[in-house]
C-alpha positions in Angstrom: 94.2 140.4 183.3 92.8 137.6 185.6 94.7 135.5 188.2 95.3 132.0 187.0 93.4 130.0 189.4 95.2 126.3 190.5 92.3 124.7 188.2 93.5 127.0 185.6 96.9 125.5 185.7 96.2 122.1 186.5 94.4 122.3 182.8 97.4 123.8 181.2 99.6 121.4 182.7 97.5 118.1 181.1 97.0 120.0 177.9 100.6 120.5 177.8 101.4 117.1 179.3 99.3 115.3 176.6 100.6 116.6 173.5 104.3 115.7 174.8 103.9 112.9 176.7 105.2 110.1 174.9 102.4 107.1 175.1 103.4 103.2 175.4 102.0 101.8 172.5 99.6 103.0 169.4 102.1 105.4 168.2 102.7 105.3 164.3 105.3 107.7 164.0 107.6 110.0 166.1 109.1 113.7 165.8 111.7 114.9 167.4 112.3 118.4 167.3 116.8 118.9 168.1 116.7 121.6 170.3 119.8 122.8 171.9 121.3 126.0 172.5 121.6 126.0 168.3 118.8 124.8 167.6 116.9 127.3 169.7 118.7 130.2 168.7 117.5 129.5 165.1 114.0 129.1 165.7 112.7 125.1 167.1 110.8 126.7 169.7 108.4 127.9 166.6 109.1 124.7 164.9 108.1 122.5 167.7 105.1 125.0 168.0 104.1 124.7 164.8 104.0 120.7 165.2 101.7 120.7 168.5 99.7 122.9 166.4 99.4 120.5 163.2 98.7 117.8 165.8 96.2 119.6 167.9 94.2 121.0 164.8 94.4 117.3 162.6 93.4 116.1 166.2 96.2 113.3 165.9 96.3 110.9 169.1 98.9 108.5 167.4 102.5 110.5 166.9 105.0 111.4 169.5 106.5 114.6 169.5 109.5 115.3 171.8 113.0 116.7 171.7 116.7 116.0 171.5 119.7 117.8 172.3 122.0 119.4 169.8 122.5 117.0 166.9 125.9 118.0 165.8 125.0 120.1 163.4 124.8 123.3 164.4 124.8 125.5 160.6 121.5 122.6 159.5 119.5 123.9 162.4 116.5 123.9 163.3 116.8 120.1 163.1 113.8 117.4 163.2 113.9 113.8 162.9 110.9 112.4 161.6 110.2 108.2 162.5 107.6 106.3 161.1 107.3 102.8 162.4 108.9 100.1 160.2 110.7 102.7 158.0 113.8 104.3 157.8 114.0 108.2 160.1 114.6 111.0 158.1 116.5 114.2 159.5 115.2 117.5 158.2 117.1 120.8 158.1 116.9 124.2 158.2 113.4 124.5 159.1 110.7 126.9 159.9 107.4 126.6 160.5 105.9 126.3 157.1 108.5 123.8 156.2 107.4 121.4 159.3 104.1 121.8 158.5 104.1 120.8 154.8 106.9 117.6 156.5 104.0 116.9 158.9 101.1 117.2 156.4 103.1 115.0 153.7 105.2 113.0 155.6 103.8 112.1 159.0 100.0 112.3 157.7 100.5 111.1 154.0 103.6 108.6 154.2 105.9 110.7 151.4 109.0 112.0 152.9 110.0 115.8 151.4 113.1 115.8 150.1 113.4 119.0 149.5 114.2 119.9 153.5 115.7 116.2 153.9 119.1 116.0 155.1 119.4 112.2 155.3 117.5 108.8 155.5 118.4 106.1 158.0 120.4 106.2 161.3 124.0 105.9 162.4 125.4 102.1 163.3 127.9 101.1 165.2 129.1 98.6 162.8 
């Protein structure tokens, strides 16, 4: 196998950079994949994989994908929150990655949440 030259890695670093970086502005939506100790031990690393793969092969410049900490609930996990702007987030459970792919495809890309994998819609208040 070849040595990685520091060009090498400078390119893996902004190909990785760019499809986590969250971007000011001109995002529609949001994902956030809960990854904690939990969450990793039942499989988000191949969740959050699977989403920088949707996005990378649909070529999507306009959602944010990042992560979270355990969400509290640790028997649910893997855990994603999906926001689109001006509507309520939905937190899905018990995910793999052909569950976040058919979330991303009909959710993120098409507007329809899938209730099928949905936990709940809207957020906590302190009210």
């Amino acid at each position: 196998m070849a040595r990685l030259t520091v060009d090498d890695l400078k390119k893996i670093k902004e190909e990785y950079k760019s499809t986590l970086t969250l971007r000011e502005g001109g995002s529609r939506a949001k994902i956030t994949v809960h990854m904690g100790t939990c969450g990793i031990a039942a499989g988000a690393r191949k969740v959050m994989e699977a989403v920088l793969d949707e996005i990378n092969k649909n070529n999507v410049k306009d959602v944010i994908v990042t992560n979270s900490g355990c969400a509290g609930l640790c028997s649910k996990e893997p855990m994603a929150t999906v926001e689109i702007i001006n509507e309520a987030p939905v937190k899905y459970v018990q995910l793999n990655e052909d569950k976040i792919r058919k979330i991303f495809k009909e959710h993120v890309m098409e507007g329809s949440a899938v209730q099928d994998y949905a936990l709940v819609v809207g957020s906590e208040t302190a009210y």
